[in-house]
LUMPA-129838 format. One record per residue (C-alpha): residue number from 1; x, y, z. Coordinates in pm, whole numbers. Example, Ala and Ser with C-alpha at 12.3 -4.5 7.8 and 13.67 -1.06 7.14 Angstrom:
# LUMPA-129838
1:1230:-450:780
2:1367:-106:714
END
This chain:
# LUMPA-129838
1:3129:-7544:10682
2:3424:-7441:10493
3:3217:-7498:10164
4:2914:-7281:10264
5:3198:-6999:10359
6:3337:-7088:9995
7:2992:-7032:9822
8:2886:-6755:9987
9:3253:-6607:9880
10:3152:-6721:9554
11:2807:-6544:9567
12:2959:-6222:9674
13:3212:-6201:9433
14:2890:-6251:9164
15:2736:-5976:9346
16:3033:-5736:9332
17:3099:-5833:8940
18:2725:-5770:8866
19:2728:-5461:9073
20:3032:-5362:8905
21:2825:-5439:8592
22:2526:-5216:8656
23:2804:-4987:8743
24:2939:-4961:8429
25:2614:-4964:8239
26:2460:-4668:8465
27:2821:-4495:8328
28:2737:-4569:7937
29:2379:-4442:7993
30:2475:-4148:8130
31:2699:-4083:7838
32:2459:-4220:7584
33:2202:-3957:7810
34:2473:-3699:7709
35:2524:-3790:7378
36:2116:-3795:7309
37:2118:-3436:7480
38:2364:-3303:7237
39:2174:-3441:6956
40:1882:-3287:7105
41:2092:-2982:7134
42:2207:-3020:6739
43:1869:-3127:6583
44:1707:-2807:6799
45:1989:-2557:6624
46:1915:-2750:6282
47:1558:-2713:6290
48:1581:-2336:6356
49:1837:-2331:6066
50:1592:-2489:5858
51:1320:-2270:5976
52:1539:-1982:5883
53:1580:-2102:5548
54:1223:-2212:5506
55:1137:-1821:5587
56:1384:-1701:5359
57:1269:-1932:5074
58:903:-1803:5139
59:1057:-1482:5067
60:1236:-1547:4781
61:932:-1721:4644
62:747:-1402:4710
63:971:-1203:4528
64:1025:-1451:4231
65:631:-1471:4189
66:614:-1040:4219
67:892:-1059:3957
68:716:-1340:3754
69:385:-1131:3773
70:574:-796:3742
71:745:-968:3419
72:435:-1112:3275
73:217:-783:3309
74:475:-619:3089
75:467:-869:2876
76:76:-844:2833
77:95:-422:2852
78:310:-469:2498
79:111:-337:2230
80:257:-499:1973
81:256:-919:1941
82:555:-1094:2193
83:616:-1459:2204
84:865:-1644:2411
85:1081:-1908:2315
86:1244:-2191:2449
87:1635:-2285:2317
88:1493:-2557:2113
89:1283:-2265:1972
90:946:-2411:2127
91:704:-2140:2222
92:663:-2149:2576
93:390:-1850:2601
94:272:-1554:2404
95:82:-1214:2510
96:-311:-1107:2421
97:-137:-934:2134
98:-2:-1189:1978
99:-323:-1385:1991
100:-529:-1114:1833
101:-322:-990:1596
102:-266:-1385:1441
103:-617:-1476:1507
104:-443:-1831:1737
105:-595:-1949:2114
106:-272:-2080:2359
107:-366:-2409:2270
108:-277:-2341:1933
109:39:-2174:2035
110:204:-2308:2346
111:469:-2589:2404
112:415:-2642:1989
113:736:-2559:1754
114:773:-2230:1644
115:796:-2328:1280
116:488:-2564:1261
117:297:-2272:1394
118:-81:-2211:1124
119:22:-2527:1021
120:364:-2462:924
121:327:-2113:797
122:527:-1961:1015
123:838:-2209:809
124:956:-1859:687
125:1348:-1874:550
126:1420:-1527:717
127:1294:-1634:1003
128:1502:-1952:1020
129:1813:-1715:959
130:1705:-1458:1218
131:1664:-1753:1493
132:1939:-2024:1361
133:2185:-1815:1213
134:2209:-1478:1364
135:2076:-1470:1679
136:2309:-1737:1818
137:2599:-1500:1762
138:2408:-1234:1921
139:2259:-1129:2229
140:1989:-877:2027
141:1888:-828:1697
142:1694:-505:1607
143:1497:-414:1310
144:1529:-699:1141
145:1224:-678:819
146:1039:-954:724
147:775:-1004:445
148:541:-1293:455
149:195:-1390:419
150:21:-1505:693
151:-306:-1694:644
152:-632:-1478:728
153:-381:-1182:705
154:-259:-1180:386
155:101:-1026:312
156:301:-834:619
157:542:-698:659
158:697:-726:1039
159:983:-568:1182
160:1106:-816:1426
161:1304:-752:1774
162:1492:-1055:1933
163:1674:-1062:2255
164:1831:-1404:2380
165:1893:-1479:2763
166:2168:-1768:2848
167:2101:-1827:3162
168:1707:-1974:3128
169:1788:-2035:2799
170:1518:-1822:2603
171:1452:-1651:2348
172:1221:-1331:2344
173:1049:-1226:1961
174:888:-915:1913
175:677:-834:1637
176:612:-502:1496
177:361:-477:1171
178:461:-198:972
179:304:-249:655
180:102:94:626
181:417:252:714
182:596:67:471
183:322:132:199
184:297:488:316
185:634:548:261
186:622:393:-105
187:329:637:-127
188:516:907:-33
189:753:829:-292
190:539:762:-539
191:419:1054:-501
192:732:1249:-518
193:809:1067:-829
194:502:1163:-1020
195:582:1547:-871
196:914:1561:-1029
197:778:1391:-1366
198:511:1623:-1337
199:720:1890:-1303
200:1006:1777:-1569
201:705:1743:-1828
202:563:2082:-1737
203:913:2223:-1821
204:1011:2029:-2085
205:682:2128:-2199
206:714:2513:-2166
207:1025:2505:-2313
208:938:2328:-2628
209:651:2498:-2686
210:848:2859:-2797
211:1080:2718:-3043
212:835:2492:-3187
213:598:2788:-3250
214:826:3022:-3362
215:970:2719:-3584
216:580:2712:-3725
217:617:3087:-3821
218:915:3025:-4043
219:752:2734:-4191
220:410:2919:-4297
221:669:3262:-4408
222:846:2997:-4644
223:509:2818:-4763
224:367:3159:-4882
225:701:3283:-4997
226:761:2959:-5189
227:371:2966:-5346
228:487:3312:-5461
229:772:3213:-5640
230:586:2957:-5829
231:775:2666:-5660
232:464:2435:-5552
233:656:2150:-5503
234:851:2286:-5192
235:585:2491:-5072
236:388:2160:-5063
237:665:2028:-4872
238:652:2294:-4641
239:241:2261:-4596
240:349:1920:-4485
241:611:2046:-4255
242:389:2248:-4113
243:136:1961:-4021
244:371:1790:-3851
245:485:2122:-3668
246:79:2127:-3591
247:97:1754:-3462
248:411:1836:-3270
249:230:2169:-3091
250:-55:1978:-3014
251:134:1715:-2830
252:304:1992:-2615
253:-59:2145:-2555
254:-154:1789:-2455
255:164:1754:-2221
256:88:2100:-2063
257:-243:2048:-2026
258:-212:1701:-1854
259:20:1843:-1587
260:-196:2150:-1521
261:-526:1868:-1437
262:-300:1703:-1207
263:-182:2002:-1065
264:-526:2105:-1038
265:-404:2478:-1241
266:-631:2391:-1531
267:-734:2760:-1668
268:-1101:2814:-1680
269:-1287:3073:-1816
270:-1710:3033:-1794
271:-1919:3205:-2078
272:-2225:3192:-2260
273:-2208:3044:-2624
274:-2427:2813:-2851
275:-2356:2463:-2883
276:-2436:2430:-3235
277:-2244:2699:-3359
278:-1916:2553:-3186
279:-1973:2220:-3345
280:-2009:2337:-3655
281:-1673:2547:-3619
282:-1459:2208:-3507
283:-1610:2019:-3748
284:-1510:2237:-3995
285:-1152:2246:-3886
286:-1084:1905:-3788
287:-1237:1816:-4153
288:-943:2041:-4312
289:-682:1786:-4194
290:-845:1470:-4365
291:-882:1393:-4684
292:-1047:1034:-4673
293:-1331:1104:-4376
294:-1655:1291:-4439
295:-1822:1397:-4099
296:-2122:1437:-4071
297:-2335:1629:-3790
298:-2695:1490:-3703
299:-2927:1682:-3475
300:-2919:2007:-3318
301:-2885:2146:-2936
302:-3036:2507:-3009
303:-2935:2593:-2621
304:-2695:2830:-2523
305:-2434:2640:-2286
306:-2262:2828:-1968
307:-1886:2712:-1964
308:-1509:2697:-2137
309:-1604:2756:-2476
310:-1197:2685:-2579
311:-1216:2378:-2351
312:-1527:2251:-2457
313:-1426:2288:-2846
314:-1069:2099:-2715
315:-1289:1780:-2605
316:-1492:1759:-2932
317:-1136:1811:-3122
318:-1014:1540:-2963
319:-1271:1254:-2980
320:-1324:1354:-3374
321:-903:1364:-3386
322:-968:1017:-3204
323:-1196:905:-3480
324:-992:965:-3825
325:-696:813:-3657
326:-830:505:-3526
327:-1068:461:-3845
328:-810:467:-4132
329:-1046:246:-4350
330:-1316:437:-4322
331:-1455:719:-4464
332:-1743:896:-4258
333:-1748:1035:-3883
334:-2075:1101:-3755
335:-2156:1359:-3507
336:-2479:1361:-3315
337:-2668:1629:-3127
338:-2918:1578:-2843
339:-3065:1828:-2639
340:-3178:1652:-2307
341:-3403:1904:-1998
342:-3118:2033:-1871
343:-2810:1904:-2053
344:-2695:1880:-2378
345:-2553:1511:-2511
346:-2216:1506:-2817
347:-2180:1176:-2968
348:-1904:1087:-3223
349:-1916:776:-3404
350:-1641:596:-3581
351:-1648:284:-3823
352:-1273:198:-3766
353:-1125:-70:-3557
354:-1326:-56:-3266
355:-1193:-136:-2859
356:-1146:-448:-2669
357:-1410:-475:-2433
358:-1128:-543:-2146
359:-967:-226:-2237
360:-1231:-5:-2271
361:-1216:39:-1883
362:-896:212:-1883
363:-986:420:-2178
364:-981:742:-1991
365:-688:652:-1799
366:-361:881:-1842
367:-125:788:-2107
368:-313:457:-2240
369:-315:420:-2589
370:-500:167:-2791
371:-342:-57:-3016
372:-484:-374:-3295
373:-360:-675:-3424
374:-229:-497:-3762
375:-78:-178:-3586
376:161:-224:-3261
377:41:149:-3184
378:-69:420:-3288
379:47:789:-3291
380:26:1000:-2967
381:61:1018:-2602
382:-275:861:-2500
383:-319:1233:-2307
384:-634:1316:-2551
385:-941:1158:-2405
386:-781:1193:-2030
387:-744:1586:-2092
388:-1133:1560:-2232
389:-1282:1359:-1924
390:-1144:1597:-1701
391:-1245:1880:-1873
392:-1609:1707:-1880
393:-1561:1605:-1531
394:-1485:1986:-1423
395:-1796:2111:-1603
396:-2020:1859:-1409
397:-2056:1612:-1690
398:-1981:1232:-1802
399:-1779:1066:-2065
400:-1829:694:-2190
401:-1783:454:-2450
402:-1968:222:-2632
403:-1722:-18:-2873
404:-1720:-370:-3022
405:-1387:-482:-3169
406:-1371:-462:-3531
407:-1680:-268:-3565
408:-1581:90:-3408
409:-1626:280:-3120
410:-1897:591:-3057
411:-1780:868:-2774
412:-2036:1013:-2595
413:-2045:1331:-2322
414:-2279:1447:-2144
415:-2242:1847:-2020
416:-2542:2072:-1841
417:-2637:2361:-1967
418:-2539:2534:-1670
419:-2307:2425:-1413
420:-2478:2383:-1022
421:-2154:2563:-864
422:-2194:2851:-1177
423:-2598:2868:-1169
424:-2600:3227:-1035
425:-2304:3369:-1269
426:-2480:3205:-1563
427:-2842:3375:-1440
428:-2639:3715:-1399
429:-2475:3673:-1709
430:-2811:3598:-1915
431:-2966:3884:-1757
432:-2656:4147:-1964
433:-2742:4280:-2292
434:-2523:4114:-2569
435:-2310:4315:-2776
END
C-alpha cells in the first residue's frame, strides 16, 4: 500500500514539474508573442519608411530625368557643334550640330577617344594643349583659336569654348567656325591696305608730277638755249635729259592713272574722231623715240569711232611702247587695221622675245612685268597694258594676246564703233554739223 501511495506521490510530483513546465513555456511564448509583435510593429514603421523613400526617389528620378531632358534639349538647341567629354577625354555624346557640321553618325563618335576621332584627325597639337595642359588648371577656357584641316572640310578655323565640371568629371567643348569672319576680316584689311597704297600712290603721284614738269621746262629752255649757243654736245645731253624726264612723266601718268581705275575716277570724255587718222598720229610719235624699229601700219578702218580719243591714243601708245621695248633685236613693228560690222580691230605685232605661255594669263594683271632669260627685268611699272585693258574694258571692248616664247608677241583690241550705253549721244552727235 505504502508503495502505490509512494508512486502516485511520485506521479504527482511529475505532473506538477510538467505543469510547471508548460507553465513556463506558455510564459516564453507570450514574450516571444511580444517580441514578434514588436517586430511586427518595427518592420510595419520600416516599410512605410521605405515607402517614403521609394516616393521620394520616384521624385528625384523625375526631376533628374526633367533635368537630364531639360539639359540635353539645350544641348541639341546649340547652333553651333557641342561634344561632351569624359575625364579620360572619351566622347560620351555630341549634339545634331556637331554631326552635321563634321559629316560623323554617333557610332562614329560616341564612347571612341577624342583624338582618334576621322581616324585620328582630330590628333591636333592645340587641341592636346587646350584639353591636357590648360584646361586642367582651369574651370573655362574662352576663345581659344584653332586652325586645322578637317577631312571633307578642308582648313577651319574654330574658336573653341571649354568648361570642365569636377564633380561628374566632364568636360564640355564647344565649337564655333569662324573662318568667313576670320577671312572677312583679312578682307577688310586687305582692303584698307590697298586704300592707303592707293591713296599714298595717288599723292605721291600728284606731287611728283609738278616738279617733274616744271623740271621738263628748264630742260627744253636749256636744250634750245644751248643749240643757240652752238654747244651741241650739251644740248644733246640735255635732249637726253629730257627723255628720261619724258620716261619719268609717263610713269607718274601711269601711277595716276592706275589709282583713278581702281578708284573708279577715270576721266572720260566721248567724241567722234577717225580711227585712221589717230593711228597715224601715234605712230608717228611713238616712231620719234626709236631709232632701230620701223613700224609699219597695214589696213585701214575708214569709220569714225564714238569714244576717248586721248584714251584710246594712250592704249595704242602703250602696246607699240610695249613693242620697241620688249623687241630690242628687232627692227620692224607692225600695225594692223581691221574694220569688222560694228567694231573696229588694232593689232600690234612684235618680233622680240615673245611671252611664256604660263604667264601670258596674268598679262593684264596690275603691276606684272615680263622678264627673259638674258634680262632679270625690264624697265617700268607693269601699269601699261593694265591702264589699256581697262580703258578697252570701259569702252565695251576686249584685249588679248597671242605669243610664243622666242618668237614675239602680237596685241590685239577689239573696240565698237559706238558704245551700247553711248548709242543715243553718238546718234545725236552725228546728226551736228562739223565745224
Amino acid at each position: 500500500m505504502s508503495t502505490i501511495v509512494e508512486e502516485l506521490e511520485a506521479a504527482n510530483e511529475e505532473l506538477q514539474s510538467a505543469n510547471e513546465e508548460i507553465l513556463s513555456s506558455n510564459e516564453e511564448l507570450q514574450s516571444l508573442n511580444e517580441e514578434l509583435e514588436t517586430s511586427k510593429e518595427e518592420i510595419q514603421a520600416s516599410n512605410e519608411e521605405l515607402l517614403v523613400i521609394n516616393q521620394e526617389l520616384q521624385v528625384r528620378n523625375k526631376q533628374l530625368q526633367e533635368a537630364r531632358n531639360y539639359a540635353e534639349a539645350i544641348v541639341e538647341t546649340i547652333r553651333e557643334p557641342l561634344i561632351v567629354l569624359d575625364g579620360n577625354l572619351y566622347v560620351r555624346s555630341a549634339n545634331k550640330a556637331f554631326y552635321q557640321f563634321f559629316q560623323t553618325t554617333p557610332a562614329q563618335t560616341e564612347q571612341h577617344l577624342l583624338y582618334e576621332l576621322a581616324k585620328g584627325s582630330w590628333n591636333n597639337a592645340v587641341l592636346r594643349t587646350l584639353l591636357e595642359e590648360i584646361l586642367p588648371a582651369n574651370h573655362e577656357i574662352t576663345d581659344y583659336e584653332m586652325e586645322h584641316t578637317f577631312p571633307g572640310l578642308g582648313s577651319k578655323t574654330m574658336l573653341l569654348n571649354a568648361h570642365r565640371i569636377d564633380s561628374s568629371p566632364l568636360i564640355l567643348l564647344a565649337m564655333e567656325d569662324i573662318t568667313a569672319r576670320k577671312q572677312a576680316e583679312a578682307e577688310k584689311q586687305k582692303q584698307q591696305l590697298l586704300e592707303q597704297r592707293e591713296e599714298f600712290l595717288a599723292i605721291a603721284s600728284h606731287e611728283l608730277k609738278t616738279p617733274v614738269t616744271s623740271l621738263k621746262g628748264y630742260v627744253q629752255v636749256l636744250r634750245v638755249r644751248f643749240t643757240k649757243a652752238g654747244d651741241e654736245r650739251t644740248a644733246a645731253l640735255m635732249t637726253t635729259m629730257e627723255m628720261q624726264v619724258n620716261k619719268l612723266i609717263n610713269l607718274i601718268s601711269e601711277l595716276l592713272d592706275s589709282t583713278k581705275i581702281e578708284s573708279g575716277q577715270l576721266p572720260w570724255r566721248d567724241t567722234q574722231f577717225d580711227m585712221d587718222t589717230l593711228v597715224q598720229e601715234i605712230v608717228e610719235e611713238v616712231g620719234r623715240t626709236t631709232e632701230r624699229h620701223q613700224i609699219r601700219i597695214e589696213g585701214t578702218i575708214s569709220h569714225l569711232i564714238y569714244s576717248d580719243r586721248e584714251h584710246i591714243g594712250q592704249v595704242l601708245t602703250n602696246l607699240l611702247s610695249n613693242a620697241i621695248k620688249y623687241s630690242p633685236q628687232a627692227n620692224t613693228v607692225l600695225v594692223k587695221l581691221r574694220a569688222n560690222a560694228d567694231s573696229a580691230t588694232i593689232s600690234v605685232q612684235d618680233f622680240g622675245i615673245g611671252i611664256a605661255q604660263e604667264k601670258q594669263a596674268h598679262i593684264f594683271d596690275r603691276f606684272f612685268r615680263v622678264t627673259d632669260a638674258e634680262h632679270e627685268t625690264f624697265p617700268g611699272l607693269g601699269l601699261g597694258l593694265y591702264i589699256s585693258a581697262e580703258i578697252v574694258k570701259r569702252q565695251g571692248g576686249r584685249i588679248w594676246v597671242e605669243s610664243h616664247q622666242g618668237e614675239g608677241s602680237t596685241f590685239t583690241f577689239s573696240i565698237p564703233f559706238i558704245p551700247a550705253s553711248s548709242s543715243e549721244t553718238a546718234r545725236q552727235a552725228e546728226t551736228e554739223p562739223h565745224a
